[in-house]
N, C-alpha and C positions, 0 to 999 in steps of 0.2 A: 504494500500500500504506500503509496507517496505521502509528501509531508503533506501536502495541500489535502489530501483523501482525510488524514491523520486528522487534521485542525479541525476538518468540515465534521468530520463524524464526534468529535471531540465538543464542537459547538453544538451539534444535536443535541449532545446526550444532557450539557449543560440545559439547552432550554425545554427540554423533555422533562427534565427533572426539576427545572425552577416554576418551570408553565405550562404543567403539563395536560389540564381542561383548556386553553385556547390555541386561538388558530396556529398560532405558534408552534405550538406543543403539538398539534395534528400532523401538521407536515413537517414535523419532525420525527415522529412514530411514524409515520409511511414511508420517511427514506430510510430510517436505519432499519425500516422491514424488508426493505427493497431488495438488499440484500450485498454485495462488497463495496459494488463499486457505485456509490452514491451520486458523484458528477454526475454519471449516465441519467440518475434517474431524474436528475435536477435535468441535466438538458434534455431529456426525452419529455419531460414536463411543460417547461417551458419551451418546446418548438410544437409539440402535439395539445398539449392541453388535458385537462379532465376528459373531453370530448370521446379522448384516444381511448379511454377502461382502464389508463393504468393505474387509480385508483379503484382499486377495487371497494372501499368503500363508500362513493361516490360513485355508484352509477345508475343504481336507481332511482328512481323520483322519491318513493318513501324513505332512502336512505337521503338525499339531497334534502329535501324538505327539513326533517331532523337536523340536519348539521346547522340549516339555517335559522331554525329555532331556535337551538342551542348556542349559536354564535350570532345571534340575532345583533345586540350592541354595538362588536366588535364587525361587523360586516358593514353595518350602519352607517360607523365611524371612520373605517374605510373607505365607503362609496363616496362619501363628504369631502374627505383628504383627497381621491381621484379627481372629483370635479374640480374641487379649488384650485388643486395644483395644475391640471388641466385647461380649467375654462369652459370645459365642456362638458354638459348633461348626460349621463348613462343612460340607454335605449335598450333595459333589455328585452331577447329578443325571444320568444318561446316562453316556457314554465320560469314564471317569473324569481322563486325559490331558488329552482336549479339553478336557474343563467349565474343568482347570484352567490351562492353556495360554492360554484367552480371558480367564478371572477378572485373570491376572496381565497380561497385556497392557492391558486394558479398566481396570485399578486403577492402572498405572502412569501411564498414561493421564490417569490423572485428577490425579494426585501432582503429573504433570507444570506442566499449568494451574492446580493452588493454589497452585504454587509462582508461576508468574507473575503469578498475581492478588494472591500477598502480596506480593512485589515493585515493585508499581505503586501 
């Protein structure tokens, strides 16, 4: 495992254990479940999306709906910090849950690896 593999999985495990009911702490348990090599799953993530099934816990409506119950605030709080930082209004598109249940997983996602890459 590289050093970069080492830190990232090391960061996980830190905010899995510090945070581990929020979004945070979800896609954090879904890459160290992922299995060695983390990056992959980070890039197969962010190029494919939730969309892709590689959350397996995220692919059903009833499982999607749930995650957005339960991360209801923290989704909220997100969609507010995209617009602002943005300018622009979120349209989503299909089951309204879903669309945002994946947005916030898939964005947290991302938050996650700027963070390591400003890090390094």
């Amino acid at each position: 495992m590289s050093r970069k593999q080492t830190r990232l999985k090391k960061q996980l495990q830190y905010i899995l254990k510090a945070e581990p009911k929020t979004l945070r702490g979800e896609v954090a348990r879904e890459a160290l479940e992922y299995g060695c090599d983390i990056a992959a799953f980070f890039s197969d993530l962010l190029t494919h999306g939730c969309q892709s099934g590689m959350i397996g816990s995220l692919i059903y409506y009833r499982d999607t709906h749930q995650f957005y119950d339960t991360h209801y605030d923290e989704i909220e709080a997100l969609r507010m910090d995209l617009e602002e930082s943005t300018g622009v209004q979120l349209h989503p598109k299909g089951d309204l849950k879903n669309w945002y249940a994946w947005l916030a997983f898939e964005e947290t996602a991302r938050v996650i690896v700027s963070e390591q890459d400003t890090n390094n």
